[in-house]
N, C-alpha and C positions, 0 to 999 in steps of 0.2 A: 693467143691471149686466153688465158684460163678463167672463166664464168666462176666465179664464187657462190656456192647455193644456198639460201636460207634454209635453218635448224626446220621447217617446215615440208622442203623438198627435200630435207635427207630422211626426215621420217616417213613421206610418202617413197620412196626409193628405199627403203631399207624394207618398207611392210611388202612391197610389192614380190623383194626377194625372197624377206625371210619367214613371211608365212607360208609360202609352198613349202619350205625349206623344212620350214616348224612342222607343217603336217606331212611330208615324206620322213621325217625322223618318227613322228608318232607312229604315222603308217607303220615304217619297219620293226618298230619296237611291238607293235601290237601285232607282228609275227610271232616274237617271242613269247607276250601278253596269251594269246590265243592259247597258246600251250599250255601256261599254267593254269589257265581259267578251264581247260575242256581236263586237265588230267587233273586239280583239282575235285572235278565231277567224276572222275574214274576212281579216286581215293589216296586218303592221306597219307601214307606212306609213298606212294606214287608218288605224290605232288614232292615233298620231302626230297626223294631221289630225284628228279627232276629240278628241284631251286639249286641240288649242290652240282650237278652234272653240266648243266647250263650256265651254272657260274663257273667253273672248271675251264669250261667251254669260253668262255666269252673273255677271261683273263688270258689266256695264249691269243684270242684274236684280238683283243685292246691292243696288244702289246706287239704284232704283227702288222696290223693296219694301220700305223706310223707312216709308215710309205705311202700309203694312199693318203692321208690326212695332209701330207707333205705337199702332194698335188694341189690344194687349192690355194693358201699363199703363190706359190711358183706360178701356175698354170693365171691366177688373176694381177697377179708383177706383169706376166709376159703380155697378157693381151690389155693392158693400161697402154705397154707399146707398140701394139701390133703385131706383136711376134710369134708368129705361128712357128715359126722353127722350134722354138722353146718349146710351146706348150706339148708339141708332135713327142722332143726327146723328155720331158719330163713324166707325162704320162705312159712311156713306154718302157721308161727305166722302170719305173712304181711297178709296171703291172710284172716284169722280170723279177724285182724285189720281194715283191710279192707271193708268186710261186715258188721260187727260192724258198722263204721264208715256210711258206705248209709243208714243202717235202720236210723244211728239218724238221720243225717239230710234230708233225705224225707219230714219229716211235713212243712219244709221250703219253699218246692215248692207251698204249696196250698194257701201262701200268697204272692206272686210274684208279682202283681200287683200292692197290696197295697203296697208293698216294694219301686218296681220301682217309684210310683208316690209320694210316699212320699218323693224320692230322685231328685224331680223335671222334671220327664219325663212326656212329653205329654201323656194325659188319652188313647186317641184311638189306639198310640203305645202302651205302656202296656198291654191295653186289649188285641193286637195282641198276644203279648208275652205270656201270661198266659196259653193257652192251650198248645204251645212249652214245656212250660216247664215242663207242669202236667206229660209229658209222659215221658221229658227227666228224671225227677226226676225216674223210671224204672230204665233209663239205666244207672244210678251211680252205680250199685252193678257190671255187668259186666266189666263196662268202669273201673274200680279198679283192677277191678281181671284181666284183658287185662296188666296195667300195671306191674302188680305184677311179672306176667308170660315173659313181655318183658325184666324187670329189670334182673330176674334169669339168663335167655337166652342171654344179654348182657355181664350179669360179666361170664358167661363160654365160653364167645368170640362165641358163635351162633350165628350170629351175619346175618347171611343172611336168616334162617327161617324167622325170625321176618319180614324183609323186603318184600321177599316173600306173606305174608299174610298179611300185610298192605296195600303193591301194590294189592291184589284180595280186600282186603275192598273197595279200593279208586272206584274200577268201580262196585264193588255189588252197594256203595252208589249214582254212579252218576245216574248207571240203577232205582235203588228206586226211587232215587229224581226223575227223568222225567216220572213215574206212578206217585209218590202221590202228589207231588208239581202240577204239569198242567193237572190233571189226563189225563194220556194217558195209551194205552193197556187195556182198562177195569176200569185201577182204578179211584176211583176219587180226583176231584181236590179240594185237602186240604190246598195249598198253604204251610204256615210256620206249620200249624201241619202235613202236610205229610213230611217235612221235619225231623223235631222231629219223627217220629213213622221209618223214614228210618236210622236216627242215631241208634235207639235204638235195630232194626235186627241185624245193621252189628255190634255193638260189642257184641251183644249176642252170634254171629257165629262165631266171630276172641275167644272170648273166649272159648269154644266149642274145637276150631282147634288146639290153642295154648297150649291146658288142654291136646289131646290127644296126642300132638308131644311130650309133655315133660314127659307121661309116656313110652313114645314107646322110642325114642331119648335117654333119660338119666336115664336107668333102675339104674346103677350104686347108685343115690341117692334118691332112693324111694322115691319118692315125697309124693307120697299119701298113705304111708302107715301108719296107724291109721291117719287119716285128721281131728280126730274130740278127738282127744287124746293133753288135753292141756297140754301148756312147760311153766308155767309163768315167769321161768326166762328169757327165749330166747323173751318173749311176752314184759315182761317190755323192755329187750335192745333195739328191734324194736321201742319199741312207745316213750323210749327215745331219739331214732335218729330219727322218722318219723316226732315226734313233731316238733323239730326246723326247719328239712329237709321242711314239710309243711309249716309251717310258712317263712318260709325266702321266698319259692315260691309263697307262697301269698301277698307278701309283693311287689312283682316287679310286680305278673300278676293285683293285687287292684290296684295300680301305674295307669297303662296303661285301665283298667274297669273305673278308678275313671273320666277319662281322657276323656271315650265317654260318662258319665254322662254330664262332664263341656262340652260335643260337641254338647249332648242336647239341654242345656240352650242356645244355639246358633242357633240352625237351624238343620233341616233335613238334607238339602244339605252339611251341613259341618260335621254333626256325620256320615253319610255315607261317604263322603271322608276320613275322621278319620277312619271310619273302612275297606274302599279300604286300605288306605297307611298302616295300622295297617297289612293286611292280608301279603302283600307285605314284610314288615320288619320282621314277621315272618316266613315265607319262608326261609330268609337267618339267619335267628336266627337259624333255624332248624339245618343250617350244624354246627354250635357255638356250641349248643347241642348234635349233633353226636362228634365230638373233643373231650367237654369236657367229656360225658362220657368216650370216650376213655381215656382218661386221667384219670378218676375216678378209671378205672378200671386197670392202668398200676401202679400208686402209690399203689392202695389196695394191688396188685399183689406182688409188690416190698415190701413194710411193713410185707405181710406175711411173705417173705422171711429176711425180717431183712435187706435188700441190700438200703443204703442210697445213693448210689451212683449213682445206677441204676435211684430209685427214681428220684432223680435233674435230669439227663439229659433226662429223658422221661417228667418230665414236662415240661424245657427249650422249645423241640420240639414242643410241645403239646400248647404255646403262640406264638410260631414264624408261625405255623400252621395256627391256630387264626387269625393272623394280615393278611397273605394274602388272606384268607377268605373273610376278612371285606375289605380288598380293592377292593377286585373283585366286592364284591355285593356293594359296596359303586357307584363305576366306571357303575354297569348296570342301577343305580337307576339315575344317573345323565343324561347318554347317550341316557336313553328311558323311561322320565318318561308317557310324554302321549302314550305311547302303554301301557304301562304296568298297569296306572291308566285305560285305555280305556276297557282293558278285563273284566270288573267288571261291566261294565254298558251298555246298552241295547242301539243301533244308533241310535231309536227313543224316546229314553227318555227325557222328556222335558227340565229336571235339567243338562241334560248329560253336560253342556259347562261349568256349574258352579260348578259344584262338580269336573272337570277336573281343573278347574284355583284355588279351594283350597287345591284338592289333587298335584297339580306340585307342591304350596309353600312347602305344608309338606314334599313330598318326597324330597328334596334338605334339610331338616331337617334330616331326616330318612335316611339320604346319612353319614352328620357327625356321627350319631349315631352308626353306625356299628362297630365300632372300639372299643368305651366304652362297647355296649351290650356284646360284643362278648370278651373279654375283663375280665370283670367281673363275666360274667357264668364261664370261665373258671379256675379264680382265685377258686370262689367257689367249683368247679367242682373238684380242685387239692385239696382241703382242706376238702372235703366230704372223697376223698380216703383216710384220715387221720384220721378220723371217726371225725371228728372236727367239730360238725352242731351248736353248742351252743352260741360261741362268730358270728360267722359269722352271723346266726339268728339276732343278735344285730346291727351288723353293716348295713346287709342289712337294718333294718326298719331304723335306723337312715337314711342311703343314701337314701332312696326312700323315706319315707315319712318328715322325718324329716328336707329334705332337699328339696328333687327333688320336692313334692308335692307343700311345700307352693310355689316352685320358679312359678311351672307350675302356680300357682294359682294369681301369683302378677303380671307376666310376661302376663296372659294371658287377665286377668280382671282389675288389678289394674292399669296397664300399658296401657291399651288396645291394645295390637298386638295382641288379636284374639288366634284363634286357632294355627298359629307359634307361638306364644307365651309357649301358654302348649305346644308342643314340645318342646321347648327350655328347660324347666323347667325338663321335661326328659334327657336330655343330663346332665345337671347337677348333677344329682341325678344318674344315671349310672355312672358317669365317677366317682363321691367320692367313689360311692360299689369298682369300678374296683381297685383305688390307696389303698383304706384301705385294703383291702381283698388281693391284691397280698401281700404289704409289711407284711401283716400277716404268709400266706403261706411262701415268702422265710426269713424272717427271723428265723421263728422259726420251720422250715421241718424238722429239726433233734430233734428237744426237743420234739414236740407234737409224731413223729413218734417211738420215740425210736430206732431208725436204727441205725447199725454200718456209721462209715464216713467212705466216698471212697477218 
């Protein structure tokens, strides 16, 4: 007999998951955060060559980490019914996937330069770029298998290791960053490549920690037994939900990358604000993120169990969550933008007053935003637990490029209103993902799910 829970016990069960969930996303994000705020303080051009190199960087791994993302839908279906067989072959197809996945694209990295400037980035940024990324392209094998490991440990609600170990990342990386970035204690000062070679320790070591919690921790589903023993049917279903899962991710994170290209063609001072205010709206995206997994993993949960019922009001919870998320960080972004722009830039940097009066316009942009971002990940977020990545894949590239991009692009050049402009062009294109994708999710949660109605 299946217990019905009040909209009261899903929201205590949803905060319980998806605030560790929310702060291990922040955590990792404020790996990356750390970088731009310590090479920010190393200088502008640095910084500059570092927002393009790192976004470079994080568009091959959006689009890569599909497989892993794939893992918690599967991995929370399998244990709704107990099934550890599953959870064993899914998470070891991912992590095969995975590897696969960096070797190919490595060769990628060694033309970085020529990439970037063919896409109209100044020559001397590039060049900075190019040794960031020789090294970062290394840390794509682990940085996958980090996520692979996190995705498992999510859908069996472990939900505070993970956190754990993201929080010791954030300071192993701040510790690197201030040896190889300004060499200090010995090391030397490599600037944006010490910064790259300090990325690529800590997720070698968060992988490392995370490999050996999850054979000691969760003996029950033999992770690693036969590791090198292939399942191709469990390999195709992964790559068939990692595919779309990838691409739909690639599809918002290209969006927002295409965006510091267009900040490029504009100015130093205004692609580094573009990527101060970018760091900031991420930040609060991170807790939209912790949510929707949560939510990812309350539907999967509920579907394995056949419970339609359950499903609806744990999602209801799961956007009403959402909304006062994006109000809060909407209300900090308004109330403090120059503190909040000002952490990111150096008191005596020469640009400091003007990169502060482009980054205010944008964050009062990145204010509206929150609502649509947050919004829409989670429309998705509830329709992933439905193993549903296929049509959604589609609506995402419609919403963001098909839409959101050329507006960013007419709004920002054809109209001339500058850099608010591509923001704006963003809100547009988020807020069509969010309205398409949710009336997707409730209309058809019982058909795509095959659940009993409650």
């Amino acid at each position: 007999m299946i217990m019905e829970r009040t909209y009261l016990e899903h929201a205590k069960k949803i905060l319980v998951l998806g605030l560790p969930l929310a702060g291990s996303q922040i955590a990792q994000f404020s790996v990356h955060m750390t970088d731009v705020i310590m090479m920010g303080w190393y200088g502008l051009d640095e910084l500059a060559a570092l927002v393009l190199a790192s976004g470079f960087w994080f568009v091959l791994f959006i689009l890569m980490a599909g497989f892993a993302f794939a893992v918690v839908p599967l991995v929370a279906t399998a244990a709704g019914k107990g099934d550890s067989t599953t959870i064993r072959r899914a998470t070891r197809m991912a992590i095969w996937l995975s590897l696969l996945a960096a070797v190919l694209i490595y060769p990628i990295f060694g033309y970085s330069d020529d990439i970037l400037m063919a896409l109209g980035q100044q020559p001397h940024i590039a060049a900075q770029a190019r040794p960031y990324l020789a090294v970062a392209g290394f840390e794509m094998a682990p940085a996958l298998i980090v996520a692979v490991f996190r995705s498992y440990f999510s859908a069996l609600e472990r939900t505070r290791v993970v956190l754990f170990v993201v929080i010791g990342a954030v300071m192993l990386n701040a510790g690197l960053n201030y040896m190889f970035i300004f060499g200090n204690l010995g090391a030397p000062e490599l600037g944006v490549l010490g910064s790259a070679i300090a990325s690529l320790i800590v997720h070698t070591v968060m992988m490392i920690v995370l490999a050996l919690y999850a054979a000691k921790a969760t003996p029950e589903n033999d992770l690693f037994r036969n590791p090198l023993k292939p399942d191709w049917a469990m390999f195709a279903t992964v790559f068939r939900m990692g595919v779309p899962i990838g691409i739909t991710s690639l599809a918002e994170v290209g969006l927002f990358n295409a965006a510091a290209l267009m900040m490029g063609w504009i100015g130093t001072a205004t692609l580094a604000a573009h990527g101060i205010v970018l760091q900031l709206t991420a930040i609060a995206f991170m807790t939209q993120i912790g949510l929707s997994q949560a939510g990812t993993i309350r539907v999967g949960n509920a579907m394995g169990r056949e419970d339609e019922a359950d499903l609806r009001k744990g999602a209801l919870v799961v956007v009403v969550l959402s909304a006062v998320m994006a109000a809060i960080s909407s209300a900090l972004f308004l109330l403090f933008p120059d503190f909040l722009i000002g952490l990111f830039i150096a008191p005596d940097e020469p640009a400091r007053d003007q990169v502060l009066a482009i980054g205010g316009m944008l964050i009062v942009i990145a204010a509206a935003l929150q609502f649509s971002d947050g919004g829409q990940v989670v429309a998705l977020s509830l329709l992933r637990g439905l193993h549903d990545t296929a049509v959604p894949m589609w609506l995402a590239a419609l919403s963001y490029w098909g839409l959101g991009m050329p507006a960013a692009y007419i709004f920002g050049f054809v109209l001339d209103w500058g850099a608010t402009g591509v923001w704006m062009g963003f809100v547009f294109g988020l807020t069509t993902a969010w309205w398409t994708m949710s009336y997707r999710f409730w209309r058809n949660k019982s058909h795509i799910s095959g659940g009993r109605r409650g």
